[in-house]
PDB file with one MODEL, atoms N, CA, C and O in Angstrom:
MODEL        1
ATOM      1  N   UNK A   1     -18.309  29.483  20.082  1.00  0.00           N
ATOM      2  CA  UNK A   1     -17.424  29.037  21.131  1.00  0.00           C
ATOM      3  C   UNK A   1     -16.456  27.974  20.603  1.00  0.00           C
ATOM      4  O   UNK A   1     -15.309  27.981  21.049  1.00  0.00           O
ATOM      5  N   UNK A   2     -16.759  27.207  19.837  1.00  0.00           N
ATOM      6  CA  UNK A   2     -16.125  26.180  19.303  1.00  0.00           C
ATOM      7  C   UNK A   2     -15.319  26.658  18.111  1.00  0.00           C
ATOM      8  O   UNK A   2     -14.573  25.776  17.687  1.00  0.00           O
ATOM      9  N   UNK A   3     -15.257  27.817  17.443  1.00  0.00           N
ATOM     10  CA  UNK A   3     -14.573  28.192  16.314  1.00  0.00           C
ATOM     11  C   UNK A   3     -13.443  29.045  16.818  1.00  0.00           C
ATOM     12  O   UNK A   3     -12.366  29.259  16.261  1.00  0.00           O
ATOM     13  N   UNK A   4     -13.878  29.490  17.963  1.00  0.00           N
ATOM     14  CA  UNK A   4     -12.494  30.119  18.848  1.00  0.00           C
ATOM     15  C   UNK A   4     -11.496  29.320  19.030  1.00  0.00           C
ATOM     16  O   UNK A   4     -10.491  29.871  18.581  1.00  0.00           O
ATOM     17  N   UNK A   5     -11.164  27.915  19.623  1.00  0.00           N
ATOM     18  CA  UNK A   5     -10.459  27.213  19.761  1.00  0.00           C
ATOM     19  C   UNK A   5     -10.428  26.377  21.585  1.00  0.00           C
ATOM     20  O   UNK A   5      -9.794  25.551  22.242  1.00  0.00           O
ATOM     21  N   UNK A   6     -11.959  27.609  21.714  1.00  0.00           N
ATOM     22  CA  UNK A   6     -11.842  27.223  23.308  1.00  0.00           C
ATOM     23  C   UNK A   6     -12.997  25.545  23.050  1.00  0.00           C
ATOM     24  O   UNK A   6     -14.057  25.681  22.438  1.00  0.00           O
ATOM     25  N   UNK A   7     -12.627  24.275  23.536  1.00  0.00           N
ATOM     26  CA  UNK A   7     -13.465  23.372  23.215  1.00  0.00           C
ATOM     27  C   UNK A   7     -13.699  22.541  24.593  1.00  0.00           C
ATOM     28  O   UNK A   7     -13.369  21.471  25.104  1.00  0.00           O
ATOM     29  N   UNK A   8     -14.536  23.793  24.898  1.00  0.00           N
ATOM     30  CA  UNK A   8     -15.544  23.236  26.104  1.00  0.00           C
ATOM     31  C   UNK A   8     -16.487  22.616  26.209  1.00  0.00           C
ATOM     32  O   UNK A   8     -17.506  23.145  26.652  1.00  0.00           O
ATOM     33  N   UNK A   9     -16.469  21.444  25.882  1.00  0.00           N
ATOM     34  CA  UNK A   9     -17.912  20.802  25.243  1.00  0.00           C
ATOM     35  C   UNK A   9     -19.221  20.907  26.452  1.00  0.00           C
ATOM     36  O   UNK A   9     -20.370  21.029  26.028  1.00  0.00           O
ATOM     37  N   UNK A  10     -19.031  20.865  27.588  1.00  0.00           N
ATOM     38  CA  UNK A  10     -19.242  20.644  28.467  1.00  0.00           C
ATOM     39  C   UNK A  10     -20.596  22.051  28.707  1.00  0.00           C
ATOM     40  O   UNK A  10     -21.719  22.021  29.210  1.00  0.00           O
ATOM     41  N   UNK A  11     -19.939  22.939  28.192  1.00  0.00           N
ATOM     42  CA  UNK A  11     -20.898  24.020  27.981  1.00  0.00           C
ATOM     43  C   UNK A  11     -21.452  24.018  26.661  1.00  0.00           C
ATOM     44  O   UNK A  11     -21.449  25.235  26.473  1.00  0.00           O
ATOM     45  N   UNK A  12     -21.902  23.553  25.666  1.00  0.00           N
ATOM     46  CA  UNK A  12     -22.486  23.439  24.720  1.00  0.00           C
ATOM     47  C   UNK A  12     -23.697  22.648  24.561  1.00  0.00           C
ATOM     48  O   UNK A  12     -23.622  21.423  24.662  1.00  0.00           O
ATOM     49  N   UNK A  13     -25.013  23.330  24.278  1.00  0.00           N
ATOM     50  CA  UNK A  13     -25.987  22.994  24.473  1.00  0.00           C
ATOM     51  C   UNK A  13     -26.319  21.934  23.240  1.00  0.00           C
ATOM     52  O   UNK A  13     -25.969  21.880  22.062  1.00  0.00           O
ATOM     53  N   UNK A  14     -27.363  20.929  24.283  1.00  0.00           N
ATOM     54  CA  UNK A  14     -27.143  19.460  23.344  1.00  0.00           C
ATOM     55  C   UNK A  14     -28.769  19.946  22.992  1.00  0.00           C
ATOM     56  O   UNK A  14     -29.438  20.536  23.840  1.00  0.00           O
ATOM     57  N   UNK A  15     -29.247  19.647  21.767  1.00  0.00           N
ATOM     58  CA  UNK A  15     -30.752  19.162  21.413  1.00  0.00           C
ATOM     59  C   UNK A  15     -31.427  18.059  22.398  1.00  0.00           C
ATOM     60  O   UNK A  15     -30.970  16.925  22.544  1.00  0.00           O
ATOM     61  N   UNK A  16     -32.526  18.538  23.019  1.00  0.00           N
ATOM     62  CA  UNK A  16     -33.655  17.453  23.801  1.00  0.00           C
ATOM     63  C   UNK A  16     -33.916  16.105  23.470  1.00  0.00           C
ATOM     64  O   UNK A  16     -34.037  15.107  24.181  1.00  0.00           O
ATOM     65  N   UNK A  17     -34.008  16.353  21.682  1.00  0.00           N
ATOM     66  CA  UNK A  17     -34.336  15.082  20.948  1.00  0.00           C
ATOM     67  C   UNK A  17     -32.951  13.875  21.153  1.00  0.00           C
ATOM     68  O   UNK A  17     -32.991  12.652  21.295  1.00  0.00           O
ATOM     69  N   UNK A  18     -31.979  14.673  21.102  1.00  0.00           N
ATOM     70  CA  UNK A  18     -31.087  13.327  21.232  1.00  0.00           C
ATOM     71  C   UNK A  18     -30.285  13.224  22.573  1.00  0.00           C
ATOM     72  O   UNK A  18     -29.062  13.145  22.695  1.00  0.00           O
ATOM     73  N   UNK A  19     -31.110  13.241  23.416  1.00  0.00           N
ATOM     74  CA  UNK A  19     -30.990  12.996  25.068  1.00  0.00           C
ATOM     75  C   UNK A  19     -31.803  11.892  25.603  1.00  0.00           C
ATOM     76  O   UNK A  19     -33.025  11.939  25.747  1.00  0.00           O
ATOM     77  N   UNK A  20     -31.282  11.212  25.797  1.00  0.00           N
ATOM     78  CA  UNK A  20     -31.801   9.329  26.512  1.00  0.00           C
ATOM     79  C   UNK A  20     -32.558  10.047  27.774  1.00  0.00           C
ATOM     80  O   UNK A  20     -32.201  11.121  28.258  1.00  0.00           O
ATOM     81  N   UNK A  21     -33.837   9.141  28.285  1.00  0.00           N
ATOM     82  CA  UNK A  21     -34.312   9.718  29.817  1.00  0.00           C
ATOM     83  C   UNK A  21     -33.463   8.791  30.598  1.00  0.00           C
ATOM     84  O   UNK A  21     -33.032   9.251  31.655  1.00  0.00           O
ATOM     85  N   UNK A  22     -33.212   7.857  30.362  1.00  0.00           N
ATOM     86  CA  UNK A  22     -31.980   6.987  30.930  1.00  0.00           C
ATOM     87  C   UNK A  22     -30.679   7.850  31.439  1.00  0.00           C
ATOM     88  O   UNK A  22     -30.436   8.957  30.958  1.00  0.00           O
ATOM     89  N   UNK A  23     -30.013   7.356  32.269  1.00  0.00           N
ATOM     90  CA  UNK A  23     -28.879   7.836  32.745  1.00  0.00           C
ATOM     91  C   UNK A  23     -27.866   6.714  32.697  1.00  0.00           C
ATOM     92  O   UNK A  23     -28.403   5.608  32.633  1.00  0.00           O
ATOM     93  N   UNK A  24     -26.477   6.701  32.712  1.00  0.00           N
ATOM     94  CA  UNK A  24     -24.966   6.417  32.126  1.00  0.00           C
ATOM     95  C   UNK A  24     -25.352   4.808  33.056  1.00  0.00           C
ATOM     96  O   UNK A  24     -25.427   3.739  32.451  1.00  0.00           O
ATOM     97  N   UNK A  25     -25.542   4.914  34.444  1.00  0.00           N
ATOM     98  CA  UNK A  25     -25.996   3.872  35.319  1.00  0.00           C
ATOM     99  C   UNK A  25     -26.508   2.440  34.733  1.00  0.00           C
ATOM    100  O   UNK A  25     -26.098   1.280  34.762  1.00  0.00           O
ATOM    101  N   UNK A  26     -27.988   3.364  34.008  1.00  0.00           N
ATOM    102  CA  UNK A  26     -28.796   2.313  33.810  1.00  0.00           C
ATOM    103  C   UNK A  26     -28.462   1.721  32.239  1.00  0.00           C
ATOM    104  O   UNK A  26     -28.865   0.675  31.731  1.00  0.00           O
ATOM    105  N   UNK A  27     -27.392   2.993  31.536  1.00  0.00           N
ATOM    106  CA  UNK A  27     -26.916   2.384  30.175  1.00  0.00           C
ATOM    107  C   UNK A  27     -26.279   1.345  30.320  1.00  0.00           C
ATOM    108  O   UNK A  27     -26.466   0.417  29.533  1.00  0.00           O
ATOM    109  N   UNK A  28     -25.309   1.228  31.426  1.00  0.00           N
ATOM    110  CA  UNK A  28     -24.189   0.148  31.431  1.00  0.00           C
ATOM    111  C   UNK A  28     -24.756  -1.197  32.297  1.00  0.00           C
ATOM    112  O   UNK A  28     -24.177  -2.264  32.499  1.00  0.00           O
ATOM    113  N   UNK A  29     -25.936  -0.810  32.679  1.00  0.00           N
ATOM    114  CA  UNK A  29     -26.629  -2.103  33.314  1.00  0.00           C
ATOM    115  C   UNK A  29     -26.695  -2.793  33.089  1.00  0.00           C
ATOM    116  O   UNK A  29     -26.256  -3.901  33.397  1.00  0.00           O
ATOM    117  N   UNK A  30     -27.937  -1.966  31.738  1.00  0.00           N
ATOM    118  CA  UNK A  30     -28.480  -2.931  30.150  1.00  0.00           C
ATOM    119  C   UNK A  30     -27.648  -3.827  29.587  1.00  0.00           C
ATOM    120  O   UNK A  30     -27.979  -4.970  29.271  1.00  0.00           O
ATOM    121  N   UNK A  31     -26.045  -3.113  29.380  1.00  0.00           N
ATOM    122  CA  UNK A  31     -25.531  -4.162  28.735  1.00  0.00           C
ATOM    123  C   UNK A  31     -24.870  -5.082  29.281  1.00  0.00           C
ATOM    124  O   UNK A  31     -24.502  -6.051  28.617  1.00  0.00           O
ATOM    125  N   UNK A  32     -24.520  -4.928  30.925  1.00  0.00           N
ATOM    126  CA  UNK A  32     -24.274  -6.109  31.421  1.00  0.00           C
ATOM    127  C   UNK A  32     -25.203  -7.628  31.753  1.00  0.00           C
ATOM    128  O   UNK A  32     -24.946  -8.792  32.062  1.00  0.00           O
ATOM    129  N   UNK A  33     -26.694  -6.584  31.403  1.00  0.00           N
ATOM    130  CA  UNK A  33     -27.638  -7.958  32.120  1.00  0.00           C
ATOM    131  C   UNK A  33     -27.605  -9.666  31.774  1.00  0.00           C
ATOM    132  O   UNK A  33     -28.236 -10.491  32.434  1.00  0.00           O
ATOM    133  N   UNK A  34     -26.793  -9.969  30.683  1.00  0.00           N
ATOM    134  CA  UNK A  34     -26.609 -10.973  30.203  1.00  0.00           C
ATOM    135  C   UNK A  34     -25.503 -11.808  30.596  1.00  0.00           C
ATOM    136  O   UNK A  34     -25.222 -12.990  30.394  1.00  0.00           O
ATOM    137  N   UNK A  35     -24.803 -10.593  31.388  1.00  0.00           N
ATOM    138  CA  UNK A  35     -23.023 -11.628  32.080  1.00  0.00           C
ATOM    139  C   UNK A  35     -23.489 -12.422  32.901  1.00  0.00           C
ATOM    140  O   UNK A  35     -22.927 -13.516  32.923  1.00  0.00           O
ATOM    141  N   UNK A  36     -24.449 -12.248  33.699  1.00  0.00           N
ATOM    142  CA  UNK A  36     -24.544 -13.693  34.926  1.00  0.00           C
ATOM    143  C   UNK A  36     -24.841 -14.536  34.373  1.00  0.00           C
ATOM    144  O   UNK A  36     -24.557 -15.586  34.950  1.00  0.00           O
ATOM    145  N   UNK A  37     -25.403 -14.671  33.287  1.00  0.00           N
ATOM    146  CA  UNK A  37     -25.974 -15.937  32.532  1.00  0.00           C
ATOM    147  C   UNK A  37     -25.273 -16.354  32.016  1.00  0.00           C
ATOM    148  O   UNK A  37     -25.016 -17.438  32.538  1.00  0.00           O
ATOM    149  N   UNK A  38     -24.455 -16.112  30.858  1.00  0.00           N
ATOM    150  CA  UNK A  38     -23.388 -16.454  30.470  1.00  0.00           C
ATOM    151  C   UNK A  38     -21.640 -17.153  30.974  1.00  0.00           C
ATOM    152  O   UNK A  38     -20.851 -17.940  30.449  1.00  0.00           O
ATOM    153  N   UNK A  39     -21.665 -16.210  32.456  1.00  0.00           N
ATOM    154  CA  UNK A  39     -20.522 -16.352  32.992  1.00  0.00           C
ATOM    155  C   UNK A  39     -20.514 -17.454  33.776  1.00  0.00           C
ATOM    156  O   UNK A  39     -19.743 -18.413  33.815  1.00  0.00           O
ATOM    157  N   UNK A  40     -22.075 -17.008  34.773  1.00  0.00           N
ATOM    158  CA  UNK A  40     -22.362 -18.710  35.591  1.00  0.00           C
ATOM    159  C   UNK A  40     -22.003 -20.292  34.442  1.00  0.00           C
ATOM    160  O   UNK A  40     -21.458 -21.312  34.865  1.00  0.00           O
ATOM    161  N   UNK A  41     -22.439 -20.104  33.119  1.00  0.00           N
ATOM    162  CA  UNK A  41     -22.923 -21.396  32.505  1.00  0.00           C
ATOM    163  C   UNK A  41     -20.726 -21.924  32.356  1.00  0.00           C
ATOM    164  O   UNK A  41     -20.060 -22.953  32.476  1.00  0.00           O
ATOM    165  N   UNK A  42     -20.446 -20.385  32.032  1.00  0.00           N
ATOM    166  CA  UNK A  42     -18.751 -20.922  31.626  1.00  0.00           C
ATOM    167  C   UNK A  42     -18.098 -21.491  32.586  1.00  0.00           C
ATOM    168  O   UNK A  42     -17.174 -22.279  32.385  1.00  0.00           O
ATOM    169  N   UNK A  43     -18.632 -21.050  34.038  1.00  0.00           N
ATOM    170  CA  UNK A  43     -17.654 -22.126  35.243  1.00  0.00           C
ATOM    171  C   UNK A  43     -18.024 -22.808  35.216  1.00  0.00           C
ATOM    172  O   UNK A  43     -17.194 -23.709  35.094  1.00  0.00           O
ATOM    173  N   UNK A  44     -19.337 -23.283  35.266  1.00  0.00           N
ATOM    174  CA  UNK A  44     -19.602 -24.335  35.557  1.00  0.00           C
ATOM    175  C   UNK A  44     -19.544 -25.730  34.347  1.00  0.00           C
ATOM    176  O   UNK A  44     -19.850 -26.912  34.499  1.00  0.00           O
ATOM    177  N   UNK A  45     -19.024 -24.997  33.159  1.00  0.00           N
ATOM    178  CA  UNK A  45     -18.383 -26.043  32.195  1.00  0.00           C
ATOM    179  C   UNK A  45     -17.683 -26.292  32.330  1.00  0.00           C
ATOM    180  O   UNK A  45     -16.800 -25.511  32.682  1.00  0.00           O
ATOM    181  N   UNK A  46     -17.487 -27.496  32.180  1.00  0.00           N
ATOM    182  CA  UNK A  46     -15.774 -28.355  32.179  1.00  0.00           C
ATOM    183  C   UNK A  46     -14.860 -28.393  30.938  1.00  0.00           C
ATOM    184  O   UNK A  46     -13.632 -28.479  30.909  1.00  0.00           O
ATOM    185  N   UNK A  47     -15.813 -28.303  29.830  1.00  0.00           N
ATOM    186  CA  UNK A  47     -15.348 -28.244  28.693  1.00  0.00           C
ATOM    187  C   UNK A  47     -14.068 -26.942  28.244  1.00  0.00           C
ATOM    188  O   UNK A  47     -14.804 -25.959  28.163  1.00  0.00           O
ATOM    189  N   UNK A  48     -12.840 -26.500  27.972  1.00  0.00           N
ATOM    190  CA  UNK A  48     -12.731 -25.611  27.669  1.00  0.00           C
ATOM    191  C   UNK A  48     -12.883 -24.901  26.560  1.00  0.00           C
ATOM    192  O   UNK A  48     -12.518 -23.734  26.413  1.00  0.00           O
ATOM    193  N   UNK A  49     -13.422 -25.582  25.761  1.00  0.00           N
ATOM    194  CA  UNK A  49     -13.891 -24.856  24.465  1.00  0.00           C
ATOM    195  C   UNK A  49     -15.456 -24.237  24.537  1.00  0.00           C
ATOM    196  O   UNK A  49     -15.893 -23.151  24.157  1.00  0.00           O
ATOM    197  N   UNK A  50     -15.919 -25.041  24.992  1.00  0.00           N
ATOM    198  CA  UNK A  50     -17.465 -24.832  25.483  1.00  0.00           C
ATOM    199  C   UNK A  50     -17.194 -23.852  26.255  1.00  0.00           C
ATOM    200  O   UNK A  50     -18.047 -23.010  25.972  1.00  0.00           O
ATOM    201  N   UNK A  51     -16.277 -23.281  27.365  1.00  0.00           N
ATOM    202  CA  UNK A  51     -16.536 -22.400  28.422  1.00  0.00           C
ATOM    203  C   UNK A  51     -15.648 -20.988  27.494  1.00  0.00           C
ATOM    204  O   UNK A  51     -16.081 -19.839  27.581  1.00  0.00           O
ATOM    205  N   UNK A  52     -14.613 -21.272  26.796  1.00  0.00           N
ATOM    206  CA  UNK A  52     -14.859 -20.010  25.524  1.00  0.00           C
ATOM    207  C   UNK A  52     -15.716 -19.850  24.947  1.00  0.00           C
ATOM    208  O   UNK A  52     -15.940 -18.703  24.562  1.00  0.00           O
ATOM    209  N   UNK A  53     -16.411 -20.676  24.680  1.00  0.00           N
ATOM    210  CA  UNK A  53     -17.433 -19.885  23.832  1.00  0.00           C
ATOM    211  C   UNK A  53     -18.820 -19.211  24.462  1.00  0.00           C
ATOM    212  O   UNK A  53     -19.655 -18.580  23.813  1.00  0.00           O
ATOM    213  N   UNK A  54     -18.850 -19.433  25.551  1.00  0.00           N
ATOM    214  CA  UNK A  54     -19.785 -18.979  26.812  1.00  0.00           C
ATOM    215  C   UNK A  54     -19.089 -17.198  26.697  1.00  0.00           C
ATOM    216  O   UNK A  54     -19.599 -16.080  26.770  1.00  0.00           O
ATOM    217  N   UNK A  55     -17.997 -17.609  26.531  1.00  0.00           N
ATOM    218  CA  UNK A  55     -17.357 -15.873  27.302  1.00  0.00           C
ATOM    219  C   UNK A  55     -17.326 -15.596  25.979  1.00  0.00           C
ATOM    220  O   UNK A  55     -17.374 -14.382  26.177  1.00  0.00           O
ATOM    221  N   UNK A  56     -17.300 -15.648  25.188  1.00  0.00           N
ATOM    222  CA  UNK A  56     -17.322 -14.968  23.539  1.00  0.00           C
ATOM    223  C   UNK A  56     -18.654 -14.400  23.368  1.00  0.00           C
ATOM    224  O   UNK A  56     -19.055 -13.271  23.086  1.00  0.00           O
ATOM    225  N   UNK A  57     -19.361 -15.778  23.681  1.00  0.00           N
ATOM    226  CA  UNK A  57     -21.678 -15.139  24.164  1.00  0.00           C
ATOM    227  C   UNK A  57     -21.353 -13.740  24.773  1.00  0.00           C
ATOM    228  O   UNK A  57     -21.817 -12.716  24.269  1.00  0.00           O
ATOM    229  N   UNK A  58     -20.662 -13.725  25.709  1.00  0.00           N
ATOM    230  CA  UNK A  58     -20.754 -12.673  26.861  1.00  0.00           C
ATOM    231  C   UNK A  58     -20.373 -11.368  26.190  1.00  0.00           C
ATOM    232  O   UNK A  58     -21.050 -10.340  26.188  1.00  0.00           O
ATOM    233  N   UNK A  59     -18.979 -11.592  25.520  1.00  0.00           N
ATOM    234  CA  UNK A  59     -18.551 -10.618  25.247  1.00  0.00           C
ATOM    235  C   UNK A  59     -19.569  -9.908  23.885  1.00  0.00           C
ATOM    236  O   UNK A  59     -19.672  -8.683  23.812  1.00  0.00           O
ATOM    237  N   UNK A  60     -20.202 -10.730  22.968  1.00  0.00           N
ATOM    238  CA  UNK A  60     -20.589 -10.543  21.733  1.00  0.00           C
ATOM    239  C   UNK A  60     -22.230  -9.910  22.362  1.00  0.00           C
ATOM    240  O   UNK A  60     -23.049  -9.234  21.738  1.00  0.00           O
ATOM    241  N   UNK A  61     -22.287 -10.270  23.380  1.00  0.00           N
ATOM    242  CA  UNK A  61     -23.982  -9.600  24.030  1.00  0.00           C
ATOM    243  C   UNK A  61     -23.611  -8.328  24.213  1.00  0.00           C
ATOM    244  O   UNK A  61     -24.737  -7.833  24.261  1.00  0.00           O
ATOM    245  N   UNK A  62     -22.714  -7.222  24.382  1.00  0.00           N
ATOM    246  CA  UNK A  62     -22.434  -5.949  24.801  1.00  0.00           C
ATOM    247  C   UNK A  62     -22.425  -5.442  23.436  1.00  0.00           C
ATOM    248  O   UNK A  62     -22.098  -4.261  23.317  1.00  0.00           O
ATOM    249  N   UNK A  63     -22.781  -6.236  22.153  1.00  0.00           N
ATOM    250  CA  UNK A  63     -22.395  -5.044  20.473  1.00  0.00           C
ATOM    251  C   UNK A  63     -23.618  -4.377  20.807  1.00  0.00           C
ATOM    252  O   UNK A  63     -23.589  -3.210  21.196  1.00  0.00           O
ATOM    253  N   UNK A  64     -25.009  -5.202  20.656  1.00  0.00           N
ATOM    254  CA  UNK A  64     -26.501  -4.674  20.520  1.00  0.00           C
ATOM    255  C   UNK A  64     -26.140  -3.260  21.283  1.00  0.00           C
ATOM    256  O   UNK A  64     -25.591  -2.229  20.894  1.00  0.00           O
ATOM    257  N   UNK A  65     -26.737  -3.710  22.641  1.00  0.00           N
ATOM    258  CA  UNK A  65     -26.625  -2.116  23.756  1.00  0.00           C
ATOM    259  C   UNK A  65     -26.178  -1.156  23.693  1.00  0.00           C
ATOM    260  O   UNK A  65     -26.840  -0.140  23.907  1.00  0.00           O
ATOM    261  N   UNK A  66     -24.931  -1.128  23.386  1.00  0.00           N
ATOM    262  CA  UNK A  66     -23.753  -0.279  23.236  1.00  0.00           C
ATOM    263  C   UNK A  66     -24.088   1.008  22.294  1.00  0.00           C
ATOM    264  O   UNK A  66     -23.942   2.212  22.503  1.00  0.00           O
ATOM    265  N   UNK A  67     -24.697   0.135  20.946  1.00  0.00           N
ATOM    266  CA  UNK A  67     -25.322   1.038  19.851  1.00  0.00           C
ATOM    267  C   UNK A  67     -26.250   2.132  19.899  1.00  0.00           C
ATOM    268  O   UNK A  67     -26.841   2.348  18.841  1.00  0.00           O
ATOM    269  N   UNK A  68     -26.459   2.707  20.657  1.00  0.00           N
ATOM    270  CA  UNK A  68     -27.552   4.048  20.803  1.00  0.00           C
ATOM    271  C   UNK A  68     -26.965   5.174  20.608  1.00  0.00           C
ATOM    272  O   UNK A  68     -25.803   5.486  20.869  1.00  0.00           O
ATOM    273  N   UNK A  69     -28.001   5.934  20.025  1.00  0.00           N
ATOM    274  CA  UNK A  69     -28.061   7.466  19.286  1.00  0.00           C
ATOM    275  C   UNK A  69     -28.112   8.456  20.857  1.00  0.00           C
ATOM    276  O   UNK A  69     -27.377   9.430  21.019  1.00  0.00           O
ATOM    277  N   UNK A  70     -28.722   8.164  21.495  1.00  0.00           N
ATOM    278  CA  UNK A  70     -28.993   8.930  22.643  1.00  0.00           C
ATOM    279  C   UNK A  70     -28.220   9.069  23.631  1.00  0.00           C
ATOM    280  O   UNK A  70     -27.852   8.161  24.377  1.00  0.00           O
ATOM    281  N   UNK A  71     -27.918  10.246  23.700  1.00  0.00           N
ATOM    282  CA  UNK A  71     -26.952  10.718  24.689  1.00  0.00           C
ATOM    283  C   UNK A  71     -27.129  10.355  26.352  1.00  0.00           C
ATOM    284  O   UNK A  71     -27.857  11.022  27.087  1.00  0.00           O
ATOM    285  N   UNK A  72     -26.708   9.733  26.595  1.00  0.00           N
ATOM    286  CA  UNK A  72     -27.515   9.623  28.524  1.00  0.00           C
ATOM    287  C   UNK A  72     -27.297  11.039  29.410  1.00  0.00           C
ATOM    288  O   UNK A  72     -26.366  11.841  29.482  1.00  0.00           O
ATOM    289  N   UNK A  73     -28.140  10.979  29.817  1.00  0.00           N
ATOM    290  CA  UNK A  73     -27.945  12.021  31.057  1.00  0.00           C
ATOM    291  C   UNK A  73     -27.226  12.183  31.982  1.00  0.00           C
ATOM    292  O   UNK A  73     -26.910  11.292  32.770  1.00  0.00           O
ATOM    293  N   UNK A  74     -26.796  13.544  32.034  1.00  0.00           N
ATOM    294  CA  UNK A  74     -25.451  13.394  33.227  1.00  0.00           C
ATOM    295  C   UNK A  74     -25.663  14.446  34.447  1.00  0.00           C
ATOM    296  O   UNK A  74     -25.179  15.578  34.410  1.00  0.00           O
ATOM    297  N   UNK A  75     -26.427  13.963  35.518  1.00  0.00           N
ATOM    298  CA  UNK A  75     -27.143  14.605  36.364  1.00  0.00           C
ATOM    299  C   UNK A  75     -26.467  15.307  37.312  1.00  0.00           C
ATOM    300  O   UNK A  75     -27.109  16.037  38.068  1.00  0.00           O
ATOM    301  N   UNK A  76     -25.084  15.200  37.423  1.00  0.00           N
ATOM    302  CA  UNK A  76     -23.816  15.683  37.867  1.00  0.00           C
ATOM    303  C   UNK A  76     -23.495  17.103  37.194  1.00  0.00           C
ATOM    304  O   UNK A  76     -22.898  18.007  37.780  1.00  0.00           O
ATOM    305  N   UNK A  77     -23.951  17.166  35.949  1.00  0.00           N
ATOM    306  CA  UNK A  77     -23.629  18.827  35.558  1.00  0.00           C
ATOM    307  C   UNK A  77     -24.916  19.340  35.326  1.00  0.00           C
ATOM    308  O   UNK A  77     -25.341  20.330  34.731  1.00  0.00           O
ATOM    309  N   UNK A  78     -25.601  18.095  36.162  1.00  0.00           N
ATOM    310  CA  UNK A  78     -27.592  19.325  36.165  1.00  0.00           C
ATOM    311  C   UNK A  78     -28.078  19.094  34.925  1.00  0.00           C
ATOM    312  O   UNK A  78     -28.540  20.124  34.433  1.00  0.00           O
ATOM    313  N   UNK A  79     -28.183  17.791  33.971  1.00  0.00           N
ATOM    314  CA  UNK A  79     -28.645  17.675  33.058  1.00  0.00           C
ATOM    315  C   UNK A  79     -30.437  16.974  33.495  1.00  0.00           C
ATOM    316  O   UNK A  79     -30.568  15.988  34.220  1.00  0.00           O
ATOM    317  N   UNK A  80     -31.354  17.555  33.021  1.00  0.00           N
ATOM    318  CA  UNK A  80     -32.830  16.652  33.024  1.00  0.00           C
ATOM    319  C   UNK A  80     -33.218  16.570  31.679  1.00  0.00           C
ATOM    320  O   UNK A  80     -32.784  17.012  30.615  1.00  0.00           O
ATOM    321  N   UNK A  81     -34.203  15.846  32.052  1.00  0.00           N
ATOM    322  CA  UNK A  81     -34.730  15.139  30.850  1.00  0.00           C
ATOM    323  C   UNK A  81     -36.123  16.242  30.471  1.00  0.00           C
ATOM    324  O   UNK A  81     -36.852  16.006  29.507  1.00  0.00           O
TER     325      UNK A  81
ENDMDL
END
């Protein structure tokens, strides 16, 4: 299907092994769980260097998460785990 030129990915069957039981939801959760902590501490600094570097924390907490092999599930085109 893919050497034809038709590139439907959408119909192309993925391997089990590299399918997350997680779904897209709970991927982008994960990597927000650290903004309230971070974001609360930057208002409430007065400092403005101190409250950049709060939001730099914030931003630099989303590399880890982000990094996964596993595809999430997309339960919208009937994907299970």
């Amino acid at each position: 299907m893919l050497l034809s030129g038709k590139f439907e990915l959408y119909k192309v069957s993925f391997p089990i092994k590299a399918m997350s039981p997680n779904s897209i939801l709970f991927a982008v959760s994960k990597q927000a769980i650290h903004s309230p902590v971070f974001l609360n501490a930057a208002a409430l600094t007065e400092n403005p260097l101190e409250r950049m570097k709060f939001v730099m924390c914030n931003t630099l907490s989303y590399i880890y998460p982000t990094h996964f092999f596993d595809k999430p599930l997309n339960p919208i085109l009937g994907e299970t785990y």
